[in-house]
N, C-alpha and C positions, 0 to 999 in steps of 0.2 A: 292286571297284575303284572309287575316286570317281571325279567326272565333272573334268576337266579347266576352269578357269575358264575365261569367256568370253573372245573376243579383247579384248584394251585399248580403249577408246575414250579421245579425246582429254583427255576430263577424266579420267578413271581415270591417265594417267600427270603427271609431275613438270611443273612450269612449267617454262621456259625457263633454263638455269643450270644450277650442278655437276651431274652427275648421283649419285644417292644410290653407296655402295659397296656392288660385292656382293663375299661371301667364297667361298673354296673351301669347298665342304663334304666333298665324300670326292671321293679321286681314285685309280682301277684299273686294271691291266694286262686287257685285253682283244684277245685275239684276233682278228682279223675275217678274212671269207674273200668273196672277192668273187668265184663263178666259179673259173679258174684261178686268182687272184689272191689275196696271203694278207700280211698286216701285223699289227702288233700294236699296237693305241692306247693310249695312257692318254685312259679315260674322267673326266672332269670334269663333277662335278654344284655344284649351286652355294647358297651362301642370300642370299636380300634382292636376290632381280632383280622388275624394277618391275614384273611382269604379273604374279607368282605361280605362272609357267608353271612346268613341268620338262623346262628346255632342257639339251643337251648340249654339251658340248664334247670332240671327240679330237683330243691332240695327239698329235703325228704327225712321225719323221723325229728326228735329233740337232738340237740345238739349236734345238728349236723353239718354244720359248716363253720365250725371252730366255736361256736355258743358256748357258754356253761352249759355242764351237765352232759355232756359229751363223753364218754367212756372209751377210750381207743382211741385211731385212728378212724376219719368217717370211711364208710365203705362206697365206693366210686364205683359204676359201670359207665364208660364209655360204648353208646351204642349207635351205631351207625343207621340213619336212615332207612329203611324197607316199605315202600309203600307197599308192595304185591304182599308180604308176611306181616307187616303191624297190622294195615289197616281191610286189607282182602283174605286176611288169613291164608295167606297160600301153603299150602304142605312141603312148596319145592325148595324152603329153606327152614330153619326152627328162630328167625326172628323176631316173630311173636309172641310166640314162648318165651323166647329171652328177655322181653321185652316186661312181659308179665312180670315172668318168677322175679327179673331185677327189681322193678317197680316196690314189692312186698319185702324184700330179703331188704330192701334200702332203707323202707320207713320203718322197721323193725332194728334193725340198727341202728341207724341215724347216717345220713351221706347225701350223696348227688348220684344222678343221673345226667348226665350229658349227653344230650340227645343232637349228633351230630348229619347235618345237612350231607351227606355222602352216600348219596345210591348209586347197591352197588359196585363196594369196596371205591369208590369215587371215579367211576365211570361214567355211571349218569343211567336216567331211568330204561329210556332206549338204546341204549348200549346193553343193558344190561336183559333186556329183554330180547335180546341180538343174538348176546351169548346161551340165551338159553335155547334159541333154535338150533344152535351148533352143536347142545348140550343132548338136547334129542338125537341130531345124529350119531352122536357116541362120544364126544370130546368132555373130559371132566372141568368142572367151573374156570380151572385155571391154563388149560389149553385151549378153553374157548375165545379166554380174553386176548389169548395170544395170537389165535388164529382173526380175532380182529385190529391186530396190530397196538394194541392197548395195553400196560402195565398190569399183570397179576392181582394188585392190592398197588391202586395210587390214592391210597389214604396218608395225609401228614396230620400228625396230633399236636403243632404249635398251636394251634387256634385252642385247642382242649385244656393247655399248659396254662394259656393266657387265663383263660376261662378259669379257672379254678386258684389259679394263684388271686384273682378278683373276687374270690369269694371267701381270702383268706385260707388254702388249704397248701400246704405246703409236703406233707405229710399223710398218705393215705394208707388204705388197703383197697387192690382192684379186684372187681369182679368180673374175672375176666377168663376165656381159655387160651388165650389167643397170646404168646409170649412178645409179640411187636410191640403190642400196645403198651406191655412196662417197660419195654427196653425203649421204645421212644422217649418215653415220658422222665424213666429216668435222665436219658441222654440231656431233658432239657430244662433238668436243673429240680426235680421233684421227688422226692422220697417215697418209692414205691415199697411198701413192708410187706405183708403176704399176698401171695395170688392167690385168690378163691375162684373155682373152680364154678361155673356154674353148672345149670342140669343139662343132661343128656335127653336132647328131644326128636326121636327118629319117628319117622312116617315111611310107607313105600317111596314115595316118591322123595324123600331128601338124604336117604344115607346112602347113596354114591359122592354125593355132594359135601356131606360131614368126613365119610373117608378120606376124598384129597385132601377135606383142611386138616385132619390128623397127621395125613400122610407127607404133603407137599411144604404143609406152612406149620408144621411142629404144633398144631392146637393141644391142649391136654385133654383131648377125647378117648377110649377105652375102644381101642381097632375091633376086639374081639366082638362089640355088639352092633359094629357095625357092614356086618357083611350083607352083601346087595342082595335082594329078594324081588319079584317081582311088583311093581307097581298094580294097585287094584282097588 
């Protein structure tokens, strides 16, 4: 299996203006089973997105990627990569939970998931598992990535833009907590209308971790319920 290309850096992606088009490349009925929980997506893979990456898209739900019988605006999560929380369930973040609850809240509406290649906040998997040894020593997510000389969040959402504008959506609602993610998206030419909030998913061991994103990166998290407690 080839190695996956680097994260984008700034000059790697398009100047300022249209962004380039990407096309569909294959698109499949796929199964998924979450726990109790069981949907069937069409999976969307894509060509000519500006990182090279092999990002996904599942839509999700009747009319959700501008079909008839579509009611709204579809409802979008942009979800980042987590091998350690999708697929190890780790408690040291709430990824997988977000991953779920988006999943169901998507096909019940109707929308996409964009399941983007960025572990990590676009670090990378061993970086990311770098930061969390630092993170043990006492450093919060976002001084750990600094303490490895690394960007806080080197996530870019052109590839997202490409992606969804290929699906026909120009026009959403994000399920999101995370205020970057609309102001990117806005930025690059997409109509973002409500931000939905997703759920609040705390374990011992990941609400130090959800306080800096409340704290550092403006998330729409609820401080009050997340004061540290001992891991157990």
């Amino acid at each position: 299996m080839r190695d996956l290309p680097a994260a984008p850096q700034p000059a790697d992606l398009p100047a300022a203006g249209p962004i380039p088009e990407a096309t569909v490349r294959t698109r499949v009925s796929v199964p998924l089973r979450f726990g109790d929980f069981t949907v069937t997506a069409d999976v969307v893979t894509f060509h000519g997105l500006v990182d090279g990456r092999e990002h996904l898209a599942l839509v999700l739900g009747d009319g959700a990627d501008g079909a008839d019988g579509a009611v709204g605006p579809p409802l979008v999560r942009l979800h980042s990569e987590c091998l350690t929380g999708d697929v190890f369930g780790s408690a040291r973040c709430d990824c997988g939970p977000q991953l779920r609850e988006a999943v169901e809240r998507i096909a019940e509406h109707g929308g996409v998931l964009l399941y983007l290649r960025q572990e990590g906040r676009g670090i990378g998997l061993y970086n990311k598992l770098d930061a969390y040894a630092l993170q043990d020593e006492g450093l919060d997510t976002y001084a750990a990535n600094a303490a490895l000389g690394l960007p806080e969040d080197a996530r870019d959402y052109t590839a997202a833009a490409q992606m969804l504008r290929a699906l026909g959506i120009g026009t959403l609602d994000l399920l999101s907590n995370n205020p970057d993610k609309a102001e990117q998206l806005t930025a690059l030419g997409l109509t973002v209308g409500a931000r939905v909030p997703t759920g609040v998913f705390t374990t011992a061991h990941n609400v130090r971790y959800l306080h800096a994103k409340a704290v550092q990166t403006r998330h729409t998290l609820p401080l009050a319920e997340l004061r540290e407690r001992p891991a157990g």
